[in-house]
LOPADO-799112 format. One line per 8 residues: their letters; for each residue x, y, z of C-alpha. Coordinates in Angstrom, 2 decimals, always signed. Layout:
a) X Y Z | ...
This chain:
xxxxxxxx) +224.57 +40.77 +104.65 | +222.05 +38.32 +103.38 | +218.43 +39.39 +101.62 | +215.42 +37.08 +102.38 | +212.44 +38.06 +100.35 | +208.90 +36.46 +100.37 | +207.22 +38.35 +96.73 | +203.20 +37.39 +96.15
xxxxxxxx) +201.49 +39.09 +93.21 | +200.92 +42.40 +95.76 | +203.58 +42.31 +97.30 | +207.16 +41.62 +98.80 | +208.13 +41.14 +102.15 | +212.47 +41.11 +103.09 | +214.26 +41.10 +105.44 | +217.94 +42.59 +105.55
xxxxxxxx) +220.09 +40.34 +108.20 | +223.49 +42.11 +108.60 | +227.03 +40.55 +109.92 | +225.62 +41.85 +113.74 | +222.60 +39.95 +113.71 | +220.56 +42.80 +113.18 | +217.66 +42.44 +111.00 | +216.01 +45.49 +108.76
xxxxxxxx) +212.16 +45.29 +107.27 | +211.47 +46.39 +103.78 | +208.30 +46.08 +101.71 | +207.91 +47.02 +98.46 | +205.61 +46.26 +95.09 | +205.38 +42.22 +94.86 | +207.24 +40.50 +91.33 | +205.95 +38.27 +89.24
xxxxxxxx) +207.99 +36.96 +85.62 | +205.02 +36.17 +84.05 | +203.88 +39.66 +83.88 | +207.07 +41.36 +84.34 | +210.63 +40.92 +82.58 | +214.24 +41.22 +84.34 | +214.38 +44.83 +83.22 | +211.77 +46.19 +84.95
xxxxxxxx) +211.97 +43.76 +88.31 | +215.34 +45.58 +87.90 | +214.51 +49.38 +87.86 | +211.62 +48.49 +91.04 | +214.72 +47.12 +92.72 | +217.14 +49.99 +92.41 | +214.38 +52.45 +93.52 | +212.75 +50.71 +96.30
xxxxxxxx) +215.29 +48.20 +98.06 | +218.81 +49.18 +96.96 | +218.89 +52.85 +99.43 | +218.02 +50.43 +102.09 | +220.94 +48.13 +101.70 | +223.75 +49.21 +103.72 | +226.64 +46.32 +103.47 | +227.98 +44.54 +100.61
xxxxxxxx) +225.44 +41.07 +99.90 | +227.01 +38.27 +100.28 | +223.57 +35.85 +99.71 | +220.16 +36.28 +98.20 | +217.12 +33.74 +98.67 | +214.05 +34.72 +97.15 | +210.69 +33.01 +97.62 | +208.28 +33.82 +95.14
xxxxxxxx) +205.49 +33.66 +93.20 | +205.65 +32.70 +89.58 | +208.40 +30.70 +89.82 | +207.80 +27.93 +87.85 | +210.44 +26.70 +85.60 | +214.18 +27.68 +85.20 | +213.26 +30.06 +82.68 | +211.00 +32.14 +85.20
xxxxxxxx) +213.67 +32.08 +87.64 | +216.37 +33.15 +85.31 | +214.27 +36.75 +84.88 | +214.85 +37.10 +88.83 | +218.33 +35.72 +89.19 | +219.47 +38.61 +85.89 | +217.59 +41.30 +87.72 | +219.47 +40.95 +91.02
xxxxxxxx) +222.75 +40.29 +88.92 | +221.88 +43.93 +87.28 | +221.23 +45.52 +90.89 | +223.59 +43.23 +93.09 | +226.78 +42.61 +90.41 | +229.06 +41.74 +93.27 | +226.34 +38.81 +94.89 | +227.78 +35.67 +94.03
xxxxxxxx) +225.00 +33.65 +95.43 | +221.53 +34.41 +94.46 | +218.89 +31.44 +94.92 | +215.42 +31.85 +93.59 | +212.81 +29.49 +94.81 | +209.31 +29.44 +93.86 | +206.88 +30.76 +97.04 | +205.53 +27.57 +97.52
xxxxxxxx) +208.87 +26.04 +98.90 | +209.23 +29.20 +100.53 | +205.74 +28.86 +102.71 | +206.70 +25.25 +103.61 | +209.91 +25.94 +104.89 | +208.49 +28.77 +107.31 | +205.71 +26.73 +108.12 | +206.63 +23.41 +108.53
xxxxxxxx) +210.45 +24.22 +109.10 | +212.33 +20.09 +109.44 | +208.52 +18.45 +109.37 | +206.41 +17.02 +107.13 | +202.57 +18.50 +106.17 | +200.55 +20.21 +103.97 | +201.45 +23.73 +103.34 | +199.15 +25.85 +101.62
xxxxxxxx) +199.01 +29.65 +100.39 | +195.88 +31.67 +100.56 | +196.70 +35.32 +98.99 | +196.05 +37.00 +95.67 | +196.55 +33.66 +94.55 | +196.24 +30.04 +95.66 | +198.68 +27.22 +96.38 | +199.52 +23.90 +98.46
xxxxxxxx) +201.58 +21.32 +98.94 | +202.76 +18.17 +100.69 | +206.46 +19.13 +102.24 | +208.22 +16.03 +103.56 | +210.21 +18.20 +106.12 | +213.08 +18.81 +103.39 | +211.56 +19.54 +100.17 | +208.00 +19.28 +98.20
xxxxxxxx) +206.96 +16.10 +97.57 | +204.20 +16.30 +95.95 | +201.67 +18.84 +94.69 | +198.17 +18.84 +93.26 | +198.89 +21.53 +90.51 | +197.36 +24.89 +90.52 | +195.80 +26.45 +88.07 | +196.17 +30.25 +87.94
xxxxxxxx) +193.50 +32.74 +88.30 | +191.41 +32.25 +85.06 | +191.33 +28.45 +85.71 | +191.99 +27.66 +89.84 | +192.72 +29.78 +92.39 | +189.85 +28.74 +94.55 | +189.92 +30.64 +98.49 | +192.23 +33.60 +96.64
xxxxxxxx) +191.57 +36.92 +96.94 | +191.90 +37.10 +93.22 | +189.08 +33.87 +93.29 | +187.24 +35.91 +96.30 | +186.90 +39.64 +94.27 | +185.79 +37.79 +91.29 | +183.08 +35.79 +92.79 | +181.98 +38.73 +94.42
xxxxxxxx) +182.16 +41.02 +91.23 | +180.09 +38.30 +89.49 | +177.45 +38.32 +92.12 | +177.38 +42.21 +91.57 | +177.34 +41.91 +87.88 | +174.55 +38.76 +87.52 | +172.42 +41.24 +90.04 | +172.81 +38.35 +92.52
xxxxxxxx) +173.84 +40.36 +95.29 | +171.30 +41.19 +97.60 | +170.15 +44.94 +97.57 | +171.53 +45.97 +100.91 | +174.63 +44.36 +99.84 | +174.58 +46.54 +96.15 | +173.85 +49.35 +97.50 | +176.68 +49.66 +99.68
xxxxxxxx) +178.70 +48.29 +96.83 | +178.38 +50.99 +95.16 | +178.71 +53.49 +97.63 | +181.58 +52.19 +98.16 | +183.54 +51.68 +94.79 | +180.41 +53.60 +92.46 | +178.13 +51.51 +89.72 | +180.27 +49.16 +88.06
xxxxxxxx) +179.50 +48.38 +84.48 | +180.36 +45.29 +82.80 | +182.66 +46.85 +79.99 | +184.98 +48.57 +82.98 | +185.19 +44.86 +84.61 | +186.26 +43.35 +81.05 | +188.73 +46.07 +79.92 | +190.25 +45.20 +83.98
xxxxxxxx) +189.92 +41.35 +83.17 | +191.40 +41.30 +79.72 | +193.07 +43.97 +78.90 | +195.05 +45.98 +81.43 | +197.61 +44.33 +83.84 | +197.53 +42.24 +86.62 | +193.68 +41.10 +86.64 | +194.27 +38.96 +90.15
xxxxxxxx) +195.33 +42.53 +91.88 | +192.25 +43.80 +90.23 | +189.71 +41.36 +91.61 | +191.74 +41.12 +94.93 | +191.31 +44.53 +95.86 | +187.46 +43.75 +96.49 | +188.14 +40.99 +98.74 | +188.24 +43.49 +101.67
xxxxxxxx) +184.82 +44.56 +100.98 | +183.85 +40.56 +101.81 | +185.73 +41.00 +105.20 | +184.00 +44.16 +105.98 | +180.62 +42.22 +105.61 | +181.44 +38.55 +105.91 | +178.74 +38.02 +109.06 | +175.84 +38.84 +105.70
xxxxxxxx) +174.63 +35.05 +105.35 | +175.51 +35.85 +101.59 | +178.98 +36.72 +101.88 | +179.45 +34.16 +104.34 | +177.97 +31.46 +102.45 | +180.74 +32.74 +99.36 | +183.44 +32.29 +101.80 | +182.69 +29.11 +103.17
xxxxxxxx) +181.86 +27.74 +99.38 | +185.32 +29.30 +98.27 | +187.18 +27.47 +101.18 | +185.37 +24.33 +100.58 | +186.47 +24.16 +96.64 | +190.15 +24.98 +97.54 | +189.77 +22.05 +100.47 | +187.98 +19.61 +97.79
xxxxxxxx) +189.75 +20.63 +94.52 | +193.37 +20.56 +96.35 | +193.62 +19.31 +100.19 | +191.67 +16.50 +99.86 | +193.45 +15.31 +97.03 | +196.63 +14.34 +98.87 | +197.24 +10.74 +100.15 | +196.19 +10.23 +103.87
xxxxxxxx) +195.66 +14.25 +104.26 | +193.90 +13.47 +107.88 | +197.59 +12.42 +109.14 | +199.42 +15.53 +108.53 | +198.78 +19.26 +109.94 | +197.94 +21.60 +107.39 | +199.26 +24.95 +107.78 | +198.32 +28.43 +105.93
xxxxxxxx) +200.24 +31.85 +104.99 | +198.54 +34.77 +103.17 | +196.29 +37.70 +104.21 | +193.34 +35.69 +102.95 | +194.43 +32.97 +105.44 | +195.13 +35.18 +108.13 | +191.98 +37.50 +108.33 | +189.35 +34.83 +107.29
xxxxxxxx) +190.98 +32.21 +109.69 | +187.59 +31.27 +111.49 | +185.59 +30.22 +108.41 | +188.76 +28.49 +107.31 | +188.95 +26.64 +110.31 | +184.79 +25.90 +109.84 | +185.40 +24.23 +106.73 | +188.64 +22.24 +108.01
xxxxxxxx) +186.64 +20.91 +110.53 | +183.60 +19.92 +108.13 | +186.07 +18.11 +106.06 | +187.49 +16.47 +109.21 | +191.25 +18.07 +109.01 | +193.43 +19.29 +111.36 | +194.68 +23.06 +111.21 | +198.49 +23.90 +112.04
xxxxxxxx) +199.83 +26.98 +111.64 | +198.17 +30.13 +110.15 | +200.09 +33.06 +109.31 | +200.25 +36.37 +107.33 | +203.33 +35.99 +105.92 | +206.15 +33.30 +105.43 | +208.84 +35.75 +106.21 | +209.39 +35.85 +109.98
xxxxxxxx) +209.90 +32.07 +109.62 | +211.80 +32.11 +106.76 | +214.21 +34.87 +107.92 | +214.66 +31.99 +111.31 | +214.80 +28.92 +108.73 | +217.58 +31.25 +106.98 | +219.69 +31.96 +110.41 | +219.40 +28.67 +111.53
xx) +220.87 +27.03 +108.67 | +223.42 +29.70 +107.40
């Protein structure tokens, strides 16, 4: 049996394929090892994907997000080792590799990841050639959810929001205060979920000129901090994966066209194509 995962910030997608062909769904809470050590990426394991796994694993590949060095993949690679003692081959890629291989499968283009968190690249049909570097959520993560929620929270907290827009606000999530933001910023886990969870509060109202306009300005400082920035970027399909991505796919393509580029694929998720990428090459 081999185990695909796709893991964001939220969430992880993976896919079960067994020696028949037949492929099981399972989601569960998304991993990341710069929040969370092999230990407890461990325990999450054992209680919400080992019941599901009926054969022996014979290879792991997990895309995800995080991944940034050896030592970050090492925390994933001693948690499956802990769950999965008898897997003997466990490959742990970071997410970005994994969108471009859905994506973009044997071709080359920009691949880009619009979640929680933000992402790109320029894939050269085999591997990543080259990357303008990210810059997390406190410094980058322009068109994120994280990025979205916390422009939006701003707004609310500056009292630039206009009234209509406050009021329901409010009735929707009750007065925020500013120390309740901070202590959710700074102090408790996982600030990106934190501000993400009020990006669906932009989709429920995105045709308000004001919610639109902070969409289309988010979209536009991912396309001119990042996209832009790679070599002869008007020559290549760019393709998206993420629930930002997906559900705000119109304004996306608005501001693609603005900046004269050519939209490939969008999709929720990498892991249909990945589980494919996976079959086709195993």
């Amino acid at each position: 049996m081999i185990l695909i995962a796709d893991s964001g910030s939220s969430k992880t997608d993976w896919r079960l394929v067994a020696s028949d062909a037949s492929i099981q769904q399972v989601k569960t809470i998304g991993f990341n090892p710069y929040y969370q050590d092999s230990t407890s990426i461990a325990e999450e394991l054992k209680l919400q994907l080992l019941p599901k796994v009926q054969e022996p694993l014979t290879q792991i590949y997990y895309y995800g997000t995080g991944i940034t060095n050896s030592e970050k993949s090492q925390v994933l690679i001693d948690a499956f080792k802990s769950v999965f003692p008898d897997c003997d081959s466990i490959h742990v890629h970071n997410d970005m590799l994994g969108a471009a291989r859905a994506l973009a499968g044997h071709h080359s283009g920009i691949v880009c990841i619009l979640g929680t968190g933000s992402n790109s690249c320029f894939y050269d049909g085999e591997q990543i050639a080259h990357q303008v570097p990210p810059l997390g959520f406190w410094l980058g993560d322009e068109g994120s959810g994280g990025h979205l929620g916390k422009q939006l929270v701003l707004a609310y907290l500056h009292k630039d929001l206009p009234m209509d827009l406050r009021d329901k606000f409010e009735k929707r999530y009750g007065a925020k205060d500013r120390l309740e933001i901070l202590d959710n910023a700074y102090h408790k886990p996982f600030p990106n979920r934190y501000f993400a969870s009020f990006s669906k509060f932009l989709f429920d109202n995105r045709q308000h000129p004001f919610i639109y306009r902070l969409l289309f300005d988010a979209f536009t400082d991912f396309f001119e901090k990042y996209l832009l920035k790679y070599p002869e970027v008007s020559q290549y399909k760019i393709h998206f994966t993420g629930s930002v991505a997906f559900y705000y796919s119109d304004i996306l393509r608005q501001v693609a066209a603005s900046k004269e580029c050519t939209v490939g694929i969008i999709a929720e998720t990498p892991i249909a194509g990945l589980t494919l990428y996976h079959q086709q090459t195993n």
